[in-house]
N, C-alpha and C positions, 0 to 999 in steps of 0.2 A: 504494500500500500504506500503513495506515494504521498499520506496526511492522515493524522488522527482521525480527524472530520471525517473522510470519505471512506476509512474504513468503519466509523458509528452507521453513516448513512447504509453502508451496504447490510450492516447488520437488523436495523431499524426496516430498511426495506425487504428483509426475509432473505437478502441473496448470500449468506453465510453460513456454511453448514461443518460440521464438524464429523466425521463418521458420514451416517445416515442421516442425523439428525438435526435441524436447525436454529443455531443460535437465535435466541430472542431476547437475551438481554446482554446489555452491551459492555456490562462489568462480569459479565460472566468467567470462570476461571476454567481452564483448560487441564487437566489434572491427570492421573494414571487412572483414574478406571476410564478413560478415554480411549486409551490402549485398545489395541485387537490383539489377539493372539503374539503377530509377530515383536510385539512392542513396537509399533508406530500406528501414526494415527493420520488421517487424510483427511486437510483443511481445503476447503472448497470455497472460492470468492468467485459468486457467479458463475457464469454456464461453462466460462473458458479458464481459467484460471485453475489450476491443480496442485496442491503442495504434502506431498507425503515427508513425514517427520519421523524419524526413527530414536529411539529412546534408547540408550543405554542406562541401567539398573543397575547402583551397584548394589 
């Protein structure tokens, strides 16, 4: 994201998702039961944007 602002707006407008699931609040915390299996999780801004996140555990 290229501004605070415009990644609120994108959460506000529904196009945020986390997993499967979509953020709706914009202080929301990102956390390990987020996790899938492989320990990563796949942030989603909008139809095109894609960001797979890998966790290391120690």
């Amino acid at each position: 994201m290229p501004s605070k602002s415009e990644a609120r707006r994108l959460v506000q407008q529904g196009g945020a998702l986390v997993g499967d699931k979509k953020i709706e609040d914009e202080k929301a915390v990102i956390d390990a039961s987020c996790l899938d299996g492989n320990g990563a999780v796949m942030l989603r801004a909008g139809k095109k944007r894609f960001f797979r996140i890998i966790a290391k555990l120690a």
